[in-house]
N, CA, C and O atoms as a GROMACS GRO file, in nm:
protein
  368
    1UNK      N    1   8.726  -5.827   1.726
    1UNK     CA    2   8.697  -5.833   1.868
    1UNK      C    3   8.609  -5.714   1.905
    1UNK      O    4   8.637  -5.596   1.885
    2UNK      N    5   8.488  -5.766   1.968
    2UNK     CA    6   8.420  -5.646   2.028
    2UNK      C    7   8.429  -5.598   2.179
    2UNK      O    8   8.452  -5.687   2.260
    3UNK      N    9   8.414  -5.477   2.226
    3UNK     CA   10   8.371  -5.427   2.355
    3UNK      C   11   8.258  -5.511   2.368
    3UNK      O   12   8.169  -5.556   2.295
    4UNK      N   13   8.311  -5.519   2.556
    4UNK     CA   14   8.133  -5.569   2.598
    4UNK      C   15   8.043  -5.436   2.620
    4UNK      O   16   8.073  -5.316   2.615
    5UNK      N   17   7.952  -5.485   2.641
    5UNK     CA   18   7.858  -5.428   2.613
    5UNK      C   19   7.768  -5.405   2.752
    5UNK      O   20   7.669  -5.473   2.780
    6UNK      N   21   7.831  -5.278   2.848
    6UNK     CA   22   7.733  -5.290   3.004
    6UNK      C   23   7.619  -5.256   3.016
    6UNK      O   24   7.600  -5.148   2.959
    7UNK      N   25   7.499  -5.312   3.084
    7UNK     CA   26   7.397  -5.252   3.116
    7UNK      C   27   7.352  -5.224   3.229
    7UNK      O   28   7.306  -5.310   3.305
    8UNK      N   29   7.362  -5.067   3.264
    8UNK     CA   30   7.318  -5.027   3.382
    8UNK      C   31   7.224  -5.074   3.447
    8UNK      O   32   7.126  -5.131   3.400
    9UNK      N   33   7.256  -5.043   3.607
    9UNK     CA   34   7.144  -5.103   3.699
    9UNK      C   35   7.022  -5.016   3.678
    9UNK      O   36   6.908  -5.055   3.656
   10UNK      N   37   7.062  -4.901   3.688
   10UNK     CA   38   6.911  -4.797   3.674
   10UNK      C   39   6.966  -4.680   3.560
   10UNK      O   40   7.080  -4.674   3.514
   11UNK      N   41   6.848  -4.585   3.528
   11UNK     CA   42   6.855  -4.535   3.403
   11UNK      C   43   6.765  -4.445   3.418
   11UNK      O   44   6.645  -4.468   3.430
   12UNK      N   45   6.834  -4.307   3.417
   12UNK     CA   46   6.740  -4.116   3.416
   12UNK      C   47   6.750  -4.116   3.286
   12UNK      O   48   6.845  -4.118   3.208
   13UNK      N   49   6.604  -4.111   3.272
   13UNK     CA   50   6.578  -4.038   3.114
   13UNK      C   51   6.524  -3.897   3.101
   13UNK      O   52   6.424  -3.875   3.169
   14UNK      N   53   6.564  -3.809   3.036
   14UNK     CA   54   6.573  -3.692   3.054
   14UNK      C   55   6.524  -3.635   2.917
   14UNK      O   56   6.591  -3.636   2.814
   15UNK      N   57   6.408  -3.589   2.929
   15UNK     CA   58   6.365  -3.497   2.820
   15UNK      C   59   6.400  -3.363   2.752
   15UNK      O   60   6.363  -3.251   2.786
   16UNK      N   61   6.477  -3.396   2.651
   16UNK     CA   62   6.507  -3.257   2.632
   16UNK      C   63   6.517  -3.224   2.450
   16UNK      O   64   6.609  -3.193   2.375
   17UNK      N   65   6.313  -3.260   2.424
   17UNK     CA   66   6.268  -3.196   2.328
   17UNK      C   67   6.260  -3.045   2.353
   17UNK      O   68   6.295  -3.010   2.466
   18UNK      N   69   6.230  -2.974   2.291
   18UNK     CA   70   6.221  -2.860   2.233
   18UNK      C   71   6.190  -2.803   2.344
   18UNK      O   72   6.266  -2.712   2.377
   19UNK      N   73   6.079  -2.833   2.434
   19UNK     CA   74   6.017  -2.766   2.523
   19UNK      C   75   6.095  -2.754   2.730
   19UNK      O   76   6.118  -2.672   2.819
   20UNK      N   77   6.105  -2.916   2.697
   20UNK     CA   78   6.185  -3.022   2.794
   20UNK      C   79   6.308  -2.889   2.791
   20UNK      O   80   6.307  -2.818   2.891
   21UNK      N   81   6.395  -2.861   2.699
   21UNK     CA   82   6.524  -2.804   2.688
   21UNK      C   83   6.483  -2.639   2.744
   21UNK      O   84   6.546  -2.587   2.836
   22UNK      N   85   6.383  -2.576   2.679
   22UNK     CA   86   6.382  -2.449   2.688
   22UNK      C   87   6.336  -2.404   2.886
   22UNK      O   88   6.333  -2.303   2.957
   23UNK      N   89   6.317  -2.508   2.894
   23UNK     CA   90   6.288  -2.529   3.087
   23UNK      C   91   6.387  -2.580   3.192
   23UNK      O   92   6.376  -2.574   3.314
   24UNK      N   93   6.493  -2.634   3.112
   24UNK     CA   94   6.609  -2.670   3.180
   24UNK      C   95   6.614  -2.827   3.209
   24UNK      O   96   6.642  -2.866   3.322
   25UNK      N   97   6.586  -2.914   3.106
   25UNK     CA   98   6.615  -3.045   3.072
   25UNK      C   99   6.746  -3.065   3.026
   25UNK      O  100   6.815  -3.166   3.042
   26UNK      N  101   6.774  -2.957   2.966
   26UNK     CA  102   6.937  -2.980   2.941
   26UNK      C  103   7.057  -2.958   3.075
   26UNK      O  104   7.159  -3.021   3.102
   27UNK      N  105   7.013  -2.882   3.117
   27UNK     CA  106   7.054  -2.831   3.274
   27UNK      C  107   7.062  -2.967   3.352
   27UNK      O  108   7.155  -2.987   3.430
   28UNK      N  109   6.948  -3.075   3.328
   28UNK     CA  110   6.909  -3.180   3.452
   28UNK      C  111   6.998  -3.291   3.424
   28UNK      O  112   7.039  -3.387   3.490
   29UNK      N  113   7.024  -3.231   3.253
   29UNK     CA  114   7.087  -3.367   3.230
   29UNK      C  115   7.251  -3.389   3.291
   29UNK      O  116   7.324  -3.487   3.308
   30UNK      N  117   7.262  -3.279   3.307
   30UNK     CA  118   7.414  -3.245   3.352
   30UNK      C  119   7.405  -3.229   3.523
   30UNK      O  120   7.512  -3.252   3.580
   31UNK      N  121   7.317  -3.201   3.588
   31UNK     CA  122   7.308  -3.204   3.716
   31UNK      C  123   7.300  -3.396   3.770
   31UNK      O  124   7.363  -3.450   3.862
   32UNK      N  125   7.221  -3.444   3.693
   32UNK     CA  126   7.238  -3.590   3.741
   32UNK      C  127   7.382  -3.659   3.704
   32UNK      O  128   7.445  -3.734   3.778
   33UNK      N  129   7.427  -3.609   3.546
   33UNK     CA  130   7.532  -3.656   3.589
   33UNK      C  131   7.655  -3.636   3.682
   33UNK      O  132   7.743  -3.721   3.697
   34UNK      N  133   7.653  -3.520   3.742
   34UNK     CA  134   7.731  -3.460   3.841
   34UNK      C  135   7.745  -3.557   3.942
   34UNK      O  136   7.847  -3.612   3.983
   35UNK      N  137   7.578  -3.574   3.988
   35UNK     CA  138   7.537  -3.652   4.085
   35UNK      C  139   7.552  -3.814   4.109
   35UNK      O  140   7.528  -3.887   4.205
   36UNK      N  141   7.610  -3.839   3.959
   36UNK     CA  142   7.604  -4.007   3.995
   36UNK      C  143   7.744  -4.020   3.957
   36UNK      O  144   7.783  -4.125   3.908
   37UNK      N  145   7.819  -3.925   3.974
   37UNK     CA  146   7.986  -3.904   3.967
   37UNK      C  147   7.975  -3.889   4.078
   37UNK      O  148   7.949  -3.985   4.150
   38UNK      N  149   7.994  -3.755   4.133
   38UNK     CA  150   7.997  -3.751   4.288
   38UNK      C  151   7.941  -3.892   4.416
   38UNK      O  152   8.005  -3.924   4.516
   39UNK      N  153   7.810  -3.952   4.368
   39UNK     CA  154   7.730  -4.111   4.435
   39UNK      C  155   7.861  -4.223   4.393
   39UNK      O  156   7.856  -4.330   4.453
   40UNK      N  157   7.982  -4.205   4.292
   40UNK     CA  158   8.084  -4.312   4.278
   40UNK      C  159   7.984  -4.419   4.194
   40UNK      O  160   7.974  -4.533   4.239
   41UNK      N  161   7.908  -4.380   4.070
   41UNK     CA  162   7.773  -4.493   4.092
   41UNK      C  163   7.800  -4.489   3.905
   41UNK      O  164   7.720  -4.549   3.833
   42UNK      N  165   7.907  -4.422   3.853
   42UNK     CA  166   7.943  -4.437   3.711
   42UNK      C  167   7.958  -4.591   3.700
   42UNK      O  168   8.032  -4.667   3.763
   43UNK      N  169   7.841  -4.621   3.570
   43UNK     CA  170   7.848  -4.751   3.537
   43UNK      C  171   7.746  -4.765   3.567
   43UNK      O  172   7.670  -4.787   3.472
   44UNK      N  173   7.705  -4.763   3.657
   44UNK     CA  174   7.599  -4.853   3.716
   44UNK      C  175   7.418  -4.770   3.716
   44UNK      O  176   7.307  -4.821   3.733
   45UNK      N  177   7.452  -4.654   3.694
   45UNK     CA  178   7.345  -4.552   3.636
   45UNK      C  179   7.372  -4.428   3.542
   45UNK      O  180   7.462  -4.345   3.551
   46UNK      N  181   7.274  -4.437   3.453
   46UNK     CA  182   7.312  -4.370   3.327
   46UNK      C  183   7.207  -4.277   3.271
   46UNK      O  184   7.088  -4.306   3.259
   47UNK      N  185   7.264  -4.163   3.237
   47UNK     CA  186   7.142  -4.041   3.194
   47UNK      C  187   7.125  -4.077   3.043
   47UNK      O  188   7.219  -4.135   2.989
   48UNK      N  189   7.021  -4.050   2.975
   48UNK     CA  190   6.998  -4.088   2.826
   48UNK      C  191   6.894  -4.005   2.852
   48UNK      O  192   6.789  -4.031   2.911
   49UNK      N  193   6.937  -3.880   2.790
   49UNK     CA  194   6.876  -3.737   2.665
   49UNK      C  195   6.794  -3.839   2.573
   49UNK      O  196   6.838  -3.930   2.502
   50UNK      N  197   6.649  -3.793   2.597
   50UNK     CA  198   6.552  -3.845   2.494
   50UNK      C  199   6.517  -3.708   2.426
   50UNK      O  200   6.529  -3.595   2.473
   51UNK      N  201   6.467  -3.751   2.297
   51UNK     CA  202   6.368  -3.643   2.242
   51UNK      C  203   6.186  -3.628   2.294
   51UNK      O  204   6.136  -3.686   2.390
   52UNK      N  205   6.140  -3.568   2.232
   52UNK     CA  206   6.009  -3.528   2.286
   52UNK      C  207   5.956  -3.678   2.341
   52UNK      O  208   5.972  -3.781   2.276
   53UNK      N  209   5.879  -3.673   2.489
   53UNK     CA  210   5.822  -3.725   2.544
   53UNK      C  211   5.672  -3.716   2.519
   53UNK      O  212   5.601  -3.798   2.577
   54UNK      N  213   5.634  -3.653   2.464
   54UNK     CA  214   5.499  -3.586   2.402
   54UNK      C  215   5.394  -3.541   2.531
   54UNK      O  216   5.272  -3.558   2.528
   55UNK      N  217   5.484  -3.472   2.661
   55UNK     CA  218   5.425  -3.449   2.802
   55UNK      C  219   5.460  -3.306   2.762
   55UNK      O  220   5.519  -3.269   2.864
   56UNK      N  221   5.462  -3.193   2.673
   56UNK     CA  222   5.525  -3.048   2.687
   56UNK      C  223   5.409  -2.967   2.791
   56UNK      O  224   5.427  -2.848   2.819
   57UNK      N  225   5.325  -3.021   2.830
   57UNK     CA  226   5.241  -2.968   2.904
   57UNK      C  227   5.347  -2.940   3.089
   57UNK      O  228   5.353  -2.840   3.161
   58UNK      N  229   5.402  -3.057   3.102
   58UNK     CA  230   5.444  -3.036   3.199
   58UNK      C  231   5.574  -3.076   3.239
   58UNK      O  232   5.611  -3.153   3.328
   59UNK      N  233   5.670  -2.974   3.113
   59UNK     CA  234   5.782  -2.973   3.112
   59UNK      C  235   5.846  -2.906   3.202
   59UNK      O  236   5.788  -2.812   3.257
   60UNK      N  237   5.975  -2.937   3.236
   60UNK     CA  238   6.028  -3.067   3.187
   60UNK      C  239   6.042  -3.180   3.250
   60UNK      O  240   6.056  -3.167   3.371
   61UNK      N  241   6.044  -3.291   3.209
   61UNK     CA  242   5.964  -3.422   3.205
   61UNK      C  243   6.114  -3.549   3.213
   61UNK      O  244   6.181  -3.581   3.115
   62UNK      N  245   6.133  -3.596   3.344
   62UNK     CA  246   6.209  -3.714   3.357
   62UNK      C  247   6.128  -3.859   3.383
   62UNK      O  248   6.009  -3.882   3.401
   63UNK      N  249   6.221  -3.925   3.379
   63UNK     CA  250   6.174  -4.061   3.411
   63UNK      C  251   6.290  -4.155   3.482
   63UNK      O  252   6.409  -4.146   3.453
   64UNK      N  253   6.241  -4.234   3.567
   64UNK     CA  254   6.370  -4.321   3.668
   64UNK      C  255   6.322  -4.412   3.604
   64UNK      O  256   6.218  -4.405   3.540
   65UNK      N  257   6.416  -4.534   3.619
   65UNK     CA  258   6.376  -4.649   3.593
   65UNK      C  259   6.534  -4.742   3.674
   65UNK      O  260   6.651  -4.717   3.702
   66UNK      N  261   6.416  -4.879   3.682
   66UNK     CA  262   6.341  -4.920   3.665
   66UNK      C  263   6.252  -4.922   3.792
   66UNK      O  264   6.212  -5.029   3.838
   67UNK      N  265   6.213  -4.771   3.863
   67UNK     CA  266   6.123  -4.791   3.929
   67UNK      C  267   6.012  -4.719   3.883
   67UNK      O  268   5.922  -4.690   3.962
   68UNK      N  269   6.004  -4.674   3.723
   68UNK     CA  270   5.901  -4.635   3.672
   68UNK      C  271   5.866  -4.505   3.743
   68UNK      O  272   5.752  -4.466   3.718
   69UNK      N  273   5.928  -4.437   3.818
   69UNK     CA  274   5.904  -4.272   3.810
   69UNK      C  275   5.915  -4.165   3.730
   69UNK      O  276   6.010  -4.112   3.672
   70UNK      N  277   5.789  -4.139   3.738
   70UNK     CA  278   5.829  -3.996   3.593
   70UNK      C  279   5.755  -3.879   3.717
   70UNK      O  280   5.664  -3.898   3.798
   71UNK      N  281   5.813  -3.796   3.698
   71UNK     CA  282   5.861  -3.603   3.725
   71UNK      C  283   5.823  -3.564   3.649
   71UNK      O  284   5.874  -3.594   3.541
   72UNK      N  285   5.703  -3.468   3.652
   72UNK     CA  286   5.648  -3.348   3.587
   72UNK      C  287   5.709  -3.224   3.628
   72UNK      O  288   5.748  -3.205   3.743
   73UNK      N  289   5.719  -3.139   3.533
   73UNK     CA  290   5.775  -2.944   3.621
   73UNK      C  291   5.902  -2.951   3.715
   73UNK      O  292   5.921  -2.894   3.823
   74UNK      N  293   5.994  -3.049   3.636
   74UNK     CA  294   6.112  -3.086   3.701
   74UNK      C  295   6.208  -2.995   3.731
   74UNK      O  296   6.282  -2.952   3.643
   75UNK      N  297   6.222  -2.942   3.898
   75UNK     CA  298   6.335  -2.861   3.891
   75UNK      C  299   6.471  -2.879   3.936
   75UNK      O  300   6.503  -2.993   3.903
   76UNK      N  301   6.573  -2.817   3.998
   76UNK     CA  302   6.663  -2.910   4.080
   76UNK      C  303   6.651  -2.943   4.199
   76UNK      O  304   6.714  -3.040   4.241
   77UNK      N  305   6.557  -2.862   4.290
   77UNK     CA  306   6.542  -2.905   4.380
   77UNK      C  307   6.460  -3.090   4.405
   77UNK      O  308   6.484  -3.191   4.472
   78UNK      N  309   6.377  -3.053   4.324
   78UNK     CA  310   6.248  -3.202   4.289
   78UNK      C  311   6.374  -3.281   4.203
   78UNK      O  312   6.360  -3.402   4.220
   79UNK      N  313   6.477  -3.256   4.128
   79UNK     CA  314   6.554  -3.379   4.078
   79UNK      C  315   6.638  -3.426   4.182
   79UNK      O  316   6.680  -3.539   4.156
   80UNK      N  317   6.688  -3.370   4.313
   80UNK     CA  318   6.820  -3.403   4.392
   80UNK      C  319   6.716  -3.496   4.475
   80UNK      O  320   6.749  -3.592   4.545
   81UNK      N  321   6.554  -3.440   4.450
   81UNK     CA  322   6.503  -3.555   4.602
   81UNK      C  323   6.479  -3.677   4.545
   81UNK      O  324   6.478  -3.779   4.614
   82UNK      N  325   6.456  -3.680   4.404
   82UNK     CA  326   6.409  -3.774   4.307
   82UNK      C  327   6.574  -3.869   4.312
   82UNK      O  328   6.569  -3.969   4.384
   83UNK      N  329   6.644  -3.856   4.276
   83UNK     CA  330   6.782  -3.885   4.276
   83UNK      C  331   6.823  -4.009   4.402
   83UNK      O  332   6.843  -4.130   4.395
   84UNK      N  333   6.824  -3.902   4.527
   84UNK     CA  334   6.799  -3.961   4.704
   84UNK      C  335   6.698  -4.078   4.646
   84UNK      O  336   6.732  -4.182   4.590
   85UNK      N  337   6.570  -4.034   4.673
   85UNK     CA  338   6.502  -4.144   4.655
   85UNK      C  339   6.511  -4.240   4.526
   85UNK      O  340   6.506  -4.353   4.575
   86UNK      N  341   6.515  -4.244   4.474
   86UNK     CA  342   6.504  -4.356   4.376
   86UNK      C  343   6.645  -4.392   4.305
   86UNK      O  344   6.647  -4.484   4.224
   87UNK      N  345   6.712  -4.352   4.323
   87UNK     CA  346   6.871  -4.420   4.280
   87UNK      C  347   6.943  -4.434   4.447
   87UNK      O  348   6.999  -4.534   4.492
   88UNK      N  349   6.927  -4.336   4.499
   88UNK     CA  350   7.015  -4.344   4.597
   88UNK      C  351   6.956  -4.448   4.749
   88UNK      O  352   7.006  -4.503   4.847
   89UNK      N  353   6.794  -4.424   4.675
   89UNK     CA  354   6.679  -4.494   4.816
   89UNK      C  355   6.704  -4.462   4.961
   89UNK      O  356   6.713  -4.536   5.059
   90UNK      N  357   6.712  -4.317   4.944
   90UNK     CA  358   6.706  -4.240   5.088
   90UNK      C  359   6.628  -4.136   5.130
   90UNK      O  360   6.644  -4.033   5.065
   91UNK      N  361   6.547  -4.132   5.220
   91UNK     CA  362   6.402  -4.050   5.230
   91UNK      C  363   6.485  -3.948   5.302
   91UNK      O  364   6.564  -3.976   5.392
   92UNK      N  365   6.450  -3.776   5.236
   92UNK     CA  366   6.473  -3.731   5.358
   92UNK      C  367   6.384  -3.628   5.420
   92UNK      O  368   6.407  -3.587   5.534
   0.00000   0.00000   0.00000
């Protein structure tokens, strides 16, 4: 017998090659998940730590989906508005 198998509604991908990490990609990855604990939104959006994005120019480097947003020079302030807007879809 297997587990099913869920697939989230939306999905932060979070860079945290070499460069991504030394800028605080590892940091983001743990701040969103804070954030979609605190949003009650476990399950239904999910962080997935990628390796190099091959963007180290303008690390560090997320991506939303599926509304296809990617974040250059990602900090926390630019991830909590990114977050609002595109998971949470609230302008402020």
């Amino acid at each position: 017998m297997s587990k099913s198998f869920n697939t989230p509604d939306k999905v932060i991908y979070v860079c945290t090659g070499s460069k991504c990490k030394k800028k605080g990609g590892k940091d983001l990855s743990k701040l969103f998940r804070s954030m979609i604990k605190d949003a009650g939104l476990k399950g239904q959006v999910e962080v997935v730590k990628t390796d190099c994005t091959d963007r180290c120019d303008f690390a560090p480097v997320i991506s939303m989906q599926p509304a296809n947003a990617w974040l250059a020079h990602t900090d926390e302030h630019k991830a909590k508005e990114a977050f609002q807007h595109h998971i949470l879809h609230k302008s402020e």
